[in-house]
N, CA, C and O of each residue as an XYZ file, in Angstrom:
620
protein
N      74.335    120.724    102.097
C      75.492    119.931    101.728
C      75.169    119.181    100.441
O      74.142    118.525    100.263
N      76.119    119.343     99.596
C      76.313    118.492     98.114
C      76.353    117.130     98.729
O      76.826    116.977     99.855
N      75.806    115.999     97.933
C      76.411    115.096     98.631
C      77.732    114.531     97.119
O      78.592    113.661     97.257
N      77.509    115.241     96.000
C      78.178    114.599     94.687
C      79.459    115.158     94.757
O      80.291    115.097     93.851
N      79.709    116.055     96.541
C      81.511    116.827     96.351
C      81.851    116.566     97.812
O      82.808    117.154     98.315
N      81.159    115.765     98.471
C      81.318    115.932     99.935
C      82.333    114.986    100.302
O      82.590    114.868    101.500
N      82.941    114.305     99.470
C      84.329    113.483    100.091
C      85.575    114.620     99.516
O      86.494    114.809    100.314
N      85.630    115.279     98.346
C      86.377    115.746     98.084
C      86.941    117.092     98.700
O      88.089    117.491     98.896
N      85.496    117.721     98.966
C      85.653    119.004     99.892
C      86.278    118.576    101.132
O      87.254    119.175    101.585
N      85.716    117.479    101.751
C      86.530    116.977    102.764
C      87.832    116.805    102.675
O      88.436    117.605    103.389
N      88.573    116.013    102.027
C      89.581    115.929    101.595
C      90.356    116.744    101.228
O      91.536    116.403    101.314
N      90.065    118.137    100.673
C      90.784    118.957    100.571
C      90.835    120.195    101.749
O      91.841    120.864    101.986
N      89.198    120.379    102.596
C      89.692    120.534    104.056
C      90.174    119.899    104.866
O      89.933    120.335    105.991
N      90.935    118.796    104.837
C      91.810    118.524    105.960
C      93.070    118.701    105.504
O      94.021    118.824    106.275
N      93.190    118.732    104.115
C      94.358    118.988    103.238
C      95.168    120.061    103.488
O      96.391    120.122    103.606
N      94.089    121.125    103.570
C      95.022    122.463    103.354
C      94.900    122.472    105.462
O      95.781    122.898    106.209
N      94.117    122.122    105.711
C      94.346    122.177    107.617
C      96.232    121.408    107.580
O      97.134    122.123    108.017
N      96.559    120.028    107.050
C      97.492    119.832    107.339
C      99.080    120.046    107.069
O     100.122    119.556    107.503
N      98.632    121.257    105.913
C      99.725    121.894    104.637
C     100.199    120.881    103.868
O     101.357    120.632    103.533
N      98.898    120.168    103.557
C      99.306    119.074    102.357
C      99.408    119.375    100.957
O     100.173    118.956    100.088
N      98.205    120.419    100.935
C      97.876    121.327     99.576
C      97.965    122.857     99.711
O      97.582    123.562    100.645
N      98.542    123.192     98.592
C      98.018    124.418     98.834
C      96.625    125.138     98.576
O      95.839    124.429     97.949
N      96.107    126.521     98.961
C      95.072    126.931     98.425
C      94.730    127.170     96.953
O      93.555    127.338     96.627
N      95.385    127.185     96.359
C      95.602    127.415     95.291
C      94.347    126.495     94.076
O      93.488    126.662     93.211
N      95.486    124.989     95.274
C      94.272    123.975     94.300
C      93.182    123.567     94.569
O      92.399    122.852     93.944
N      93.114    124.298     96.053
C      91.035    124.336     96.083
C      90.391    125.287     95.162
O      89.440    124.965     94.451
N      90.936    126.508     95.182
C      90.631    127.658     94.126
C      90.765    127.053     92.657
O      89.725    127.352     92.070
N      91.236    126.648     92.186
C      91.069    125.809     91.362
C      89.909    124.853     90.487
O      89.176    124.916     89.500
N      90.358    123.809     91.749
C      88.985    122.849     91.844
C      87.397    123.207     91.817
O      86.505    122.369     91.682
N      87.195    124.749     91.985
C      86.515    125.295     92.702
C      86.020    125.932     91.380
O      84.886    125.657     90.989
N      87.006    126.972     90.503
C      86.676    127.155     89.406
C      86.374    126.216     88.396
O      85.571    126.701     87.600
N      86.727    124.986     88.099
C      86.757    123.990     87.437
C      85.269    123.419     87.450
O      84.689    122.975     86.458
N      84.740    123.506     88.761
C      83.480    123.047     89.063
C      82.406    124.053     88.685
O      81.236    123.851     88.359
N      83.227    125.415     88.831
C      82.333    126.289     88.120
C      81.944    126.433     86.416
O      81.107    126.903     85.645
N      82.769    125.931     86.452
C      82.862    126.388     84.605
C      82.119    125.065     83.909
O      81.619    125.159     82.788
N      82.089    123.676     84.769
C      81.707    122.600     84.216
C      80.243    121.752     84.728
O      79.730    120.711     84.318
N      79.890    122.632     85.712
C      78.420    122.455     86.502
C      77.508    123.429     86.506
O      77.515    124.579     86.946
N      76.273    122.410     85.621
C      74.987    123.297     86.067
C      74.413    122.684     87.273
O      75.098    121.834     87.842
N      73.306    122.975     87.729
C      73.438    124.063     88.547
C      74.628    124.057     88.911
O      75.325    123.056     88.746
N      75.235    125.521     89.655
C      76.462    125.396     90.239
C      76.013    125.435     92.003
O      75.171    126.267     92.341
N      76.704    124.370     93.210
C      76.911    124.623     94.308
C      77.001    126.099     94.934
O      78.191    126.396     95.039
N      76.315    126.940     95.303
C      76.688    128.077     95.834
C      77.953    128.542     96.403
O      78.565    129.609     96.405
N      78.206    126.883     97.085
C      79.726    127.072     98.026
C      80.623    127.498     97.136
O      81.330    128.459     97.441
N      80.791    126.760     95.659
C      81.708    127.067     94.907
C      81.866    128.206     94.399
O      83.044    128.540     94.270
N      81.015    129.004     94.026
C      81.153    130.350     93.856
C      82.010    130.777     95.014
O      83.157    131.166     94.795
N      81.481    130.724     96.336
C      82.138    131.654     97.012
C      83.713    131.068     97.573
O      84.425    131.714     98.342
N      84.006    129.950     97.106
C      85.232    129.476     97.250
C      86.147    129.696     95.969
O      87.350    129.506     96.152
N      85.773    130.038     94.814
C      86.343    130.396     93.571
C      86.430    132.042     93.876
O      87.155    132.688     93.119
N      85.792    132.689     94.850
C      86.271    133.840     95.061
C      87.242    134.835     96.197
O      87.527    136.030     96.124
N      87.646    133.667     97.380
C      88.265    133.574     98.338
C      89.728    133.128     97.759
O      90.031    132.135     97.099
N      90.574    134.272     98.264
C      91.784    134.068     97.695
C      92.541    133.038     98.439
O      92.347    132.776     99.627
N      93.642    132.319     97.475
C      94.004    131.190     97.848
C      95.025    131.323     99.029
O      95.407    130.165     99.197
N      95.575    132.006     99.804
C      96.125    132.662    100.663
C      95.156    132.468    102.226
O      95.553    131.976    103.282
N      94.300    132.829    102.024
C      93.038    132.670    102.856
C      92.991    131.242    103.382
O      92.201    130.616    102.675
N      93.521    130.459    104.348
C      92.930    128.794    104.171
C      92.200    128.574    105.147
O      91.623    127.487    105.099
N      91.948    129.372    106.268
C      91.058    129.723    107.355
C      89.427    129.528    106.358
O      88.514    128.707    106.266
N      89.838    130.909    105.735
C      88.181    130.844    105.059
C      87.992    130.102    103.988
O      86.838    130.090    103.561
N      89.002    129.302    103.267
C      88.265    128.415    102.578
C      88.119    127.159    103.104
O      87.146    126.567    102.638
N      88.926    126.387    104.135
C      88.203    125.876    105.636
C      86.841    125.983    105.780
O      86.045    125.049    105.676
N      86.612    126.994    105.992
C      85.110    127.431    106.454
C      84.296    127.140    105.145
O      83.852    126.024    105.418
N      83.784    127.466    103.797
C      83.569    127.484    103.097
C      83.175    126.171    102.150
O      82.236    126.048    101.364
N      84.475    125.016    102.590
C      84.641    123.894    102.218
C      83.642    123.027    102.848
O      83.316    121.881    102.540
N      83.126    123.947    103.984
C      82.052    123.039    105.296
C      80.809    122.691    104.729
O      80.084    121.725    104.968
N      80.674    123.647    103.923
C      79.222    123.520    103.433
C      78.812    122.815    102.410
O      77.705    122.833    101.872
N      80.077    121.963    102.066
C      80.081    120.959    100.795
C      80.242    119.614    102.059
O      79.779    118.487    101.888
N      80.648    119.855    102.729
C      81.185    118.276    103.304
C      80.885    118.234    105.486
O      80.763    119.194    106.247
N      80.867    116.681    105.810
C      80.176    116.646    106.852
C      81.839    117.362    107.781
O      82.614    118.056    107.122
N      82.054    117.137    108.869
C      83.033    117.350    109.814
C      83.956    116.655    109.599
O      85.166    116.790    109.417
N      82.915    115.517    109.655
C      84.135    114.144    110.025
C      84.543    113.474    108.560
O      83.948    113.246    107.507
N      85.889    113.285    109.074
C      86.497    112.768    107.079
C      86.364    111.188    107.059
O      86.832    110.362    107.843
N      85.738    111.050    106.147
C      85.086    109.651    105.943
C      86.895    108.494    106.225
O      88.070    108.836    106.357
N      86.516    107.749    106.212
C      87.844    106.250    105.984
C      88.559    106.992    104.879
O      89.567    107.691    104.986
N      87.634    106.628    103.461
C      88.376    107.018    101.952
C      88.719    108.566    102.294
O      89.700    108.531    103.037
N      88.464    109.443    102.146
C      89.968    110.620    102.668
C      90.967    110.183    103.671
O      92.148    109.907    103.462
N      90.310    110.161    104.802
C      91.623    109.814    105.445
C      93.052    108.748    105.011
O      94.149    108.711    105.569
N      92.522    107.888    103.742
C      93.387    107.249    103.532
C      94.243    107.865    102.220
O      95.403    107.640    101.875
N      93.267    108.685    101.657
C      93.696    109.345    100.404
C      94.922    110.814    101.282
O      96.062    111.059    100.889
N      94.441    111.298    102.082
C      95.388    112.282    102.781
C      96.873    111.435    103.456
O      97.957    112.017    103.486
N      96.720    110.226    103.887
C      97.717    109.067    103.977
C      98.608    109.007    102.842
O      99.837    109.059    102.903
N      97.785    108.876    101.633
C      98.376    108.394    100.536
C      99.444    110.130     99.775
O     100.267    110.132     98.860
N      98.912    111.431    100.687
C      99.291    112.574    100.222
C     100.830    112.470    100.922
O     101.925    112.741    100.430
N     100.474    111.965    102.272
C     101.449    111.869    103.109
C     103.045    111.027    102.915
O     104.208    111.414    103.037
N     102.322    109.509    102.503
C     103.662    108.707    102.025
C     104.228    109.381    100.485
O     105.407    109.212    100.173
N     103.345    110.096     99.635
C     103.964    110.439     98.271
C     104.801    111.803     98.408
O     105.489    112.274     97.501
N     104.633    112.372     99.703
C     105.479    113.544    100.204
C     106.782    113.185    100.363
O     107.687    113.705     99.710
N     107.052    111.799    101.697
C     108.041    111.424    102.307
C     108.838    110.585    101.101
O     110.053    110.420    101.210
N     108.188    110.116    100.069
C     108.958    109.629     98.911
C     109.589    109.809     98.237
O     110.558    109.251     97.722
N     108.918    110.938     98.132
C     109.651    112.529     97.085
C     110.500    113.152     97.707
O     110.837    114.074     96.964
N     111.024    113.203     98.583
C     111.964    114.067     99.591
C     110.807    115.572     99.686
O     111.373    116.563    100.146
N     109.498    115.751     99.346
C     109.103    117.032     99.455
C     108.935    117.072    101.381
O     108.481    118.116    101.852
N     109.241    116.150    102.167
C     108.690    116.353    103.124
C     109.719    115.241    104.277
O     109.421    114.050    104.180
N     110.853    115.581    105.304
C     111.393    114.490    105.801
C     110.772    114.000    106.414
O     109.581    114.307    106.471
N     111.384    112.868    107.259
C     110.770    111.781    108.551
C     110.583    113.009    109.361
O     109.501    112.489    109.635
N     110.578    114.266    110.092
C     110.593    115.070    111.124
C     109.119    115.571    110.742
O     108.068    115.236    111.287
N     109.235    116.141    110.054
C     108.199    116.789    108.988
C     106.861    115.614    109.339
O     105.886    115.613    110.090
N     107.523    114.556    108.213
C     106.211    113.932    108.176
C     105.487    113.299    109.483
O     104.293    112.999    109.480
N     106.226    113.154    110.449
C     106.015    112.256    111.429
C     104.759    113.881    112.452
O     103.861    113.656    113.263
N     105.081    114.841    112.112
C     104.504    115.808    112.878
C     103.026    115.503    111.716
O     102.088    114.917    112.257
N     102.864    115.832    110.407
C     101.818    115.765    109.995
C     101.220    114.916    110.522
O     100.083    115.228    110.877
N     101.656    113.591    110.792
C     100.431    112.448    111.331
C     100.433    112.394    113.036
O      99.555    111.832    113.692
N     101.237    112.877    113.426
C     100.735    113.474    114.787
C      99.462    114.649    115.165
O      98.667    114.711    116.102
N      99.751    115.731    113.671
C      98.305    117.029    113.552
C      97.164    115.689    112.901
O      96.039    115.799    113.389
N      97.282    114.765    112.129
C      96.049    113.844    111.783
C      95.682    113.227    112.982
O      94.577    113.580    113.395
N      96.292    112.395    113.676
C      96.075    111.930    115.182
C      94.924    113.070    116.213
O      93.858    112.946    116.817
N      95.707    113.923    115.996
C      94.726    115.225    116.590
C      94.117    115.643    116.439
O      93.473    115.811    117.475
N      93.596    116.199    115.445
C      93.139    116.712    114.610
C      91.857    116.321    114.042
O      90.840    116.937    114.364
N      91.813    115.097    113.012
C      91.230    114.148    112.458
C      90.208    113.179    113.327
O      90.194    112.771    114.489
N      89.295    113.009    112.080
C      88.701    111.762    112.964
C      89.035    110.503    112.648
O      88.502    109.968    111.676
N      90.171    109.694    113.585
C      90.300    108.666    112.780
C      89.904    107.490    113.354
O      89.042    107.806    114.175
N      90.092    106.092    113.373
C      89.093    104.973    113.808
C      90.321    104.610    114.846
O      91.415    104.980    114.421
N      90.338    104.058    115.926
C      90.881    103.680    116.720
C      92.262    103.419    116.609
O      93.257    103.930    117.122
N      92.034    102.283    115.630
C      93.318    101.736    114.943
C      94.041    102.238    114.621
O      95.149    101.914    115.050
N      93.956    103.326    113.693
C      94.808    104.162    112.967
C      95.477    104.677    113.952
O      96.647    104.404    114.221
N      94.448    105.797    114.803
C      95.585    106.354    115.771
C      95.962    105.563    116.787
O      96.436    106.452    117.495
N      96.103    104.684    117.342
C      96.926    103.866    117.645
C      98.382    103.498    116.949
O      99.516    103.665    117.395
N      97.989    103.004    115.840
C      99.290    103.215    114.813
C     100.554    103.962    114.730
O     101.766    103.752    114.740
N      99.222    105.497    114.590
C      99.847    106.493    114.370
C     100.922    106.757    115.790
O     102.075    107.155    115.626
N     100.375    106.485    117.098
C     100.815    106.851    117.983
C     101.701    105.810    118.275
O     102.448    106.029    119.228
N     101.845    104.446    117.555
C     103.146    103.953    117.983
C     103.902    104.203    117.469
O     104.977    104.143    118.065
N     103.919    104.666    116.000
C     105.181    105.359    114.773
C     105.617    106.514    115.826
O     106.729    106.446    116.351
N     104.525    107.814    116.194
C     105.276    108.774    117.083
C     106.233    108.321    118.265
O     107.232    108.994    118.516
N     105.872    106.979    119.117
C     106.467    106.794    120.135
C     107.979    106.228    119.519
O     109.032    106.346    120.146
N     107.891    105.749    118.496
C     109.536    104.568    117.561
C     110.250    106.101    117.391
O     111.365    106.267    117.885
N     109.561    107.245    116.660
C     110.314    107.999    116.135
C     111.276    108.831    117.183
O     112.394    109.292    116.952
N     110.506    108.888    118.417
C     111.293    109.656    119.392
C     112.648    108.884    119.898
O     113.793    109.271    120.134
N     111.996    107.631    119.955
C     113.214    106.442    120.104
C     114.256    106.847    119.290
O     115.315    107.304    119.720
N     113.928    106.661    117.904
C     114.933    106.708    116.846
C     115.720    107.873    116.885
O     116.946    107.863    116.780
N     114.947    108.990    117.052
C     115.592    110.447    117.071
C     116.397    110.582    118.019
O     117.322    111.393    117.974
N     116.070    109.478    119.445
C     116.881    109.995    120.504
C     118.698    109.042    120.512
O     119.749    109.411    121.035
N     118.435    107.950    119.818
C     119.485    107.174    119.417
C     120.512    107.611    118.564
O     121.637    107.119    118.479
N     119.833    109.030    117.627
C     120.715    109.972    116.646
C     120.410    109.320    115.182
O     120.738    110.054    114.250
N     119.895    108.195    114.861
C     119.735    107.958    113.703
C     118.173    107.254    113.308
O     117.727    106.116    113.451
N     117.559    108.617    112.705
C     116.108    108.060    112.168
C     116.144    107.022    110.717
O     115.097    106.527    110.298
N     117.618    106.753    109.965
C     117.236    106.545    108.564
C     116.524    105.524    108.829
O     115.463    106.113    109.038
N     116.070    103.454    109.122
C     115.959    102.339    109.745
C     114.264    102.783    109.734
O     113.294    102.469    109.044
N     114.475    103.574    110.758
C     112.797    104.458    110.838
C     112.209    104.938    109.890
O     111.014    104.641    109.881
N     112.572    105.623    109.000
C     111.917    106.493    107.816
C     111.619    105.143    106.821
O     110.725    105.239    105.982
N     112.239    104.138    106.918
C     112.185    103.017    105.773
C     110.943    102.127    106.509
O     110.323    101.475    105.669
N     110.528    101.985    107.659
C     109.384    101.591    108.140
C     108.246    102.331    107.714
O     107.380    101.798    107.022
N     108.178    103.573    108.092
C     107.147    104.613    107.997
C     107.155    104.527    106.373
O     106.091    104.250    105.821
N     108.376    104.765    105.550
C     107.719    104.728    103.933
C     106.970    102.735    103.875
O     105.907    102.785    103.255
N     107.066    102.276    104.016
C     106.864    101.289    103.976
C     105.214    101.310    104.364
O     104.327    101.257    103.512
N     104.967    101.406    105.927
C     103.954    101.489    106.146
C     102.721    102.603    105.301
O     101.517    102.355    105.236
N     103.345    103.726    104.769
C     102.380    104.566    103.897
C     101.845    104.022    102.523
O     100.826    104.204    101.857
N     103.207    103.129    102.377
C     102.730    102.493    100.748
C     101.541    102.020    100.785
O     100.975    102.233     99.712
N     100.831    101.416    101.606
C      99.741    101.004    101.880
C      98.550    101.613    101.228
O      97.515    101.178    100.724
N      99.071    102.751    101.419
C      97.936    104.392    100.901
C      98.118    105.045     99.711
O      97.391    105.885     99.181
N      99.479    104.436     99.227
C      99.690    104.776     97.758
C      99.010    104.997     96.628
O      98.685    103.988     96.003
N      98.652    106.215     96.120
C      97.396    106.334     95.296
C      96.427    106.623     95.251
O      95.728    106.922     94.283
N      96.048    106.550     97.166
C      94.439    106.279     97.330
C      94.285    108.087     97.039
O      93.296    108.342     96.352
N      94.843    108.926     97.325
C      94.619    110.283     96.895
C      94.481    110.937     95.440
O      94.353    112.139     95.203
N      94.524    110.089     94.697
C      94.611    110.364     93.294
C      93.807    110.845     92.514
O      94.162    111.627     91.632
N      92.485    110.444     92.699
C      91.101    110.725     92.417
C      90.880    111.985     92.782
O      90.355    112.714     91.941
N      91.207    112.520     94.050
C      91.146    114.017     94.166
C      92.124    115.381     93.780
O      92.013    116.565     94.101
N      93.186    114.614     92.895
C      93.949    115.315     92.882
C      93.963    115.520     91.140
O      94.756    116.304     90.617
């Protein structure tokens, strides 16, 4: 394990696990690191050669740059992927509220968070079942602003 790529590899494996990114821009990142690092990471070679389509194996691939577990700073930077989705209309309250239900699951996160996370899921079912989420979606953007940015550095 690198330790000079191991938040970012992280970050971009939980990324493409949650269809935050596409493969594309690990393949990318991947060449970029190739063309601008001596020595080069081995991983990166073989992730600059795994087509971006593939996110299983560049999953796998991404492992060998980074530990399992996604440190605080990703998880908040994948947060911060999350509220700049729901901002943009690239992603609704339905949508987004499932991504941080797959982070809840998925993820390693600190108590708190998923707690959080799992009271936003419990409001949203409320809201959904009342017929009107808008009230809701203005909480949840609210609460993401928090994370605003923190993804930036990897992107």
């Amino acid at each position: 394990m690198d330790q000079r790529f191991g938040d970012q590899a992280s970050f971009y494996r939980a990324a493409l696990l949650l269809g935050l990114l596409p493969g594309s821009h690990v393949v990318g990142w991947a060449d970029t690191v190739v063309d601008d690092s001596s020595p080069v990471p081995p991983a990166f070679i073989e992730i600059a050669a795994i087509s971006p389509t593939d996110l299983t194996a560049l999953r796998q691939a991404l492992l060998a740059l980074c530990e399992e577990r996604e440190s605080d700073s990703v998880v908040r930077a994948l947060l911060g992927l999350v509220g700049r989705d729901l901002a943009s209309r690239r992603r609704n309250i339905t949508d987004t509220m499932t991504v941080l239900g797959q982070m809840r699951a998925f993820l390693f996160l600190s108590r708190r968070l998923g707690e959080e996370i799992k009271i936003l899921e419990l409001r949203f079912l409320r809201a959904r079942g009342l017929g009107d989420t808008s009230d809701f979606e203005r909480q949840v953007n609210d609460w993401l602003r928090e994370y605003e940015g923190a993804g930036a550095p990897w992107l």
